[in-house]
N, C-alpha and C positions, 0 to 999 in steps of 0.2 A: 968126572969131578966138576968140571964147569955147570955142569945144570943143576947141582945141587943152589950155585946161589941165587941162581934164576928161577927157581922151584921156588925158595924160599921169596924172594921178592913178592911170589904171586900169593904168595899165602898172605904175607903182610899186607899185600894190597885190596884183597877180599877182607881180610881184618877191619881196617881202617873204613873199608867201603857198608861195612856191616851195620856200623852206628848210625851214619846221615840215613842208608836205605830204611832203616826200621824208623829210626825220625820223622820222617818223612810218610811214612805208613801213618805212623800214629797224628801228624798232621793232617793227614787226608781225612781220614775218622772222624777226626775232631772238628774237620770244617762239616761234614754230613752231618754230625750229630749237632753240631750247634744252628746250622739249618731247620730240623725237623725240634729242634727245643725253641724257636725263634716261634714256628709254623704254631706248638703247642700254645707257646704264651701267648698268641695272637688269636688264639681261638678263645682264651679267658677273656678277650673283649669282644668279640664278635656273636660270641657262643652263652658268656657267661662263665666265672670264676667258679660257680657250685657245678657245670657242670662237667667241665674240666677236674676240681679237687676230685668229683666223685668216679669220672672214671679211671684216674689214678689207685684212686682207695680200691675200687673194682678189682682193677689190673693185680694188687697185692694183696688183698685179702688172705688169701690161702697162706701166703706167706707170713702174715703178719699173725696168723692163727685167729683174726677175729675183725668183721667189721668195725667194732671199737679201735681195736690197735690200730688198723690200716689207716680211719679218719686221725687219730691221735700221729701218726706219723707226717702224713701230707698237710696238717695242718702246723704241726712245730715247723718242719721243714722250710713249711710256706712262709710264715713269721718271724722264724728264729725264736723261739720260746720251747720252754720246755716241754718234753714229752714224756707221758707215762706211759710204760707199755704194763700189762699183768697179763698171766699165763695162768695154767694149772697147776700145784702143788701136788703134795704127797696128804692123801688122806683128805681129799677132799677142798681141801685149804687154795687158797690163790696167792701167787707172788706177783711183786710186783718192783719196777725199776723207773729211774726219774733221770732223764740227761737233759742238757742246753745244749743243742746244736754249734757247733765251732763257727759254722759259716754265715753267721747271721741268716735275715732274710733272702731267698731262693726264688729263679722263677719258677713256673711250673716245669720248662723242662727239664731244669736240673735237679727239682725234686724227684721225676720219674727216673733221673740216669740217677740219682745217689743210690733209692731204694733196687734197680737194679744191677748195679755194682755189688749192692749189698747182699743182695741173695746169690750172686752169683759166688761172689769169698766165702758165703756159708756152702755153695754146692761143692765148691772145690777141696772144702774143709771134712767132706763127707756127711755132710748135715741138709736133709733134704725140711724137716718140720721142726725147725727153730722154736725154742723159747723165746720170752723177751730178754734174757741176760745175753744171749745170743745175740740178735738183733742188734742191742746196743752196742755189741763187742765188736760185729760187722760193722756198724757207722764209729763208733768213737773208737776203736781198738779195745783188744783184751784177751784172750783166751779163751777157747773154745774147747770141748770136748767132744770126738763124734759118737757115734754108737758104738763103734768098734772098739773104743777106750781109746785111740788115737788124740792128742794133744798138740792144738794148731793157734800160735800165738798169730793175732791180726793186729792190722796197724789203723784201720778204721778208715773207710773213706771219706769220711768229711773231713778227718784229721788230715787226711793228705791235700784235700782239697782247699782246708784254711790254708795251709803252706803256700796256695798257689801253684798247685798241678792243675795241669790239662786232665783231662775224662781221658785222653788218648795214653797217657802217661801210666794213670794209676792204672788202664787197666793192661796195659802193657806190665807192668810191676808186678802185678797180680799173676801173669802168664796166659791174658785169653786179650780177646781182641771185642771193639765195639761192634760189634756186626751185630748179636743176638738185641745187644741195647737199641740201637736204632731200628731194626725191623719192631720190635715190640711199640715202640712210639709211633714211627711210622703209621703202623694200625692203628692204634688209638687214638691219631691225630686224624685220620679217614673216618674213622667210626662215627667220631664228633662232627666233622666238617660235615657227613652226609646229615648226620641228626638237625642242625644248624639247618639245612635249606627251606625254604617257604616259599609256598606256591600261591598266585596270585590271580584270582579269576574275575574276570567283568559281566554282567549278567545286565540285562536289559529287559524288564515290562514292560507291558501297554496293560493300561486298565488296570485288568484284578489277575493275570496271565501270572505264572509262577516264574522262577528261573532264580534260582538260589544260590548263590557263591559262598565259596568257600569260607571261611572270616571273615569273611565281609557282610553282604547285607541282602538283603530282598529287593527284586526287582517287584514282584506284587506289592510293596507298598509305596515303592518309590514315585507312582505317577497320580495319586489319587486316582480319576476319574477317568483323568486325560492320558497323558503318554510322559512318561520321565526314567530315566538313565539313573542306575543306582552303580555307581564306582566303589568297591570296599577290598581297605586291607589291611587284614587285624580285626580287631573289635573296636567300633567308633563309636559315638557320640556326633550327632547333627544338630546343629544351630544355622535358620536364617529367618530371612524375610520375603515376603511376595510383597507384590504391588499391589495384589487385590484379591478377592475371592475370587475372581470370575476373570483376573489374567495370569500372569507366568512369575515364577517365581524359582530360584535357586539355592540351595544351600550347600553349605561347603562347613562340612564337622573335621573334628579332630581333637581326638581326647580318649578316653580307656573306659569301657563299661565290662561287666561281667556279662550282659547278654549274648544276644546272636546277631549283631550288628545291622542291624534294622533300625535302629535309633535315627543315624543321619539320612536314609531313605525317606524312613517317615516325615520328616523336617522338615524335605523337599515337597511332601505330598501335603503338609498342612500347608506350606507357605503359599502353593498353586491352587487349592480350593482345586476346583472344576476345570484349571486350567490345566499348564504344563508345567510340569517341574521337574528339578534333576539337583541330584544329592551326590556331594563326593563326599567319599568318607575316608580316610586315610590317618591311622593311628595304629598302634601296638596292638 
């Protein structure tokens, strides 16, 4: 008889202990995931914003059922402005649905955890190729149908996200955890970061001698006659002045052409005439 209250103690105690422990889960998630959403937004300046929306749009396509929908989503999402999604009808015909975002404007990484939140409520709802009524019901709530005629009312992630939840919270609510959401970013935060690198090479002529860099410039034109140092990176534009035909002269460009970055080489080669010259060129 004694141990039954000291049984019970321990269960109360595992009770009590159940809430903070899973809280705490869902905090940890939630600092990872707002890390690798920090990593994404930072690649929209580093990387560029078109090329971040587009590997989002990428990332969902299949889900969204269509390039169109996918850009139409990560671009409301991005803004807070309305989005229209349309699917396929019966008999050929196209439907179509119009929501405002609850959460205003989003960064990019919380656009890529809404839409994956959001396919994930439609996976659990037994819905693997969503319509667009769908889709909306995932982000704003509404009711779903799966194929099985099964009937699955959603409460919409961005709904719960104006409220002011955590991404750890709603998907705990949900019944699954951020793992799949963060490895998915994760990757397409690598993807981009590698796409993003530029390689930077230095090439040195004498005379009419070849040695060609990268976006950068010609070392054959960089010395005229004589012997000159072509620096490039990017595509530049050269501007200078020599002292003479027949002495040394330097140029230093820096500006955007569509060529093949020989502009500020050659600068260098006109400024030195017959002497020496050296061209740096350093632009986008």
């Amino acid at each position: 008889m004694k141990r039954y209250p000291h049984t019970a103690i321990l269960l109360l105690t595992g009770a009590l202990a159940a809430g903070p422990i899973t809280a705490r889960a869902a905090d940890a998630g939630d600092a990872t995931l707002t890390a690798q959403s920090q990593q994404m937004d930072g690649l929209a300046t580093t990387r560029g914003e078109g090329a971040v929306a587009g590997r989002i749009s990428s990332d969902f396509m299949d889900f969204a059922g269509s390039q169109k929908n996918a850009d139409a989503l990560v671009t409301g999402l991005r803004s807070g402005s309305a989005i229209t999604l349309t699917s396929p009808g019966t008999g050929g015909t196209t439907t179509s649905t119009t929501f405002t975002p609850p959460t205003g404007k989003m960064g990019y990484g919380n656009v890529y955890t809404s839409l994956a939140l959001a396919k994930q409520n439609l996976v659990m709802a037994g819905i693997t190729d969503p319509s667009a009524s769908q889709i909306q019901a995932a982000l704003m709530g509404g009711t779903v149908t799966a194929p099985n005629g099964q009937a699955t009312t959603l409460t919409g992630v961005l709904q719960l996200r104006a409220q002011g939840m955590g991404w750890g919270q709603i998907a705990q609510q949900y019944g699954y955890k951020l793992g799949p959401v963060i490895s998915g970013m994760k990757s397409s935060n690598a993807s981009l970061a590698a796409s993003s690198s530029t390689t930077t090479t230095t090439a040195v002529g004498k005379g009419v001698s070849s040695g060609v860099v990268t976006a950068g410039g010609s070392g054959s034109n960089a010395g005229g006659q004589g012997q000159g140092n072509a620096y490039g990176r990017g595509i530049v534009t050269g501007a200078g002045t020599g002292v003479g035909p027949q002495g040394q002269g330097n140029a230093y460009g820096r500006g955007i052409v569509t060529g093949g970055g020989t502009a500020g080489a050659q600068a260098g080669a006109h400024a030195a005439g017959q002497g020496q010259g050296k061209a740096l060129g350093k632009g986008n």
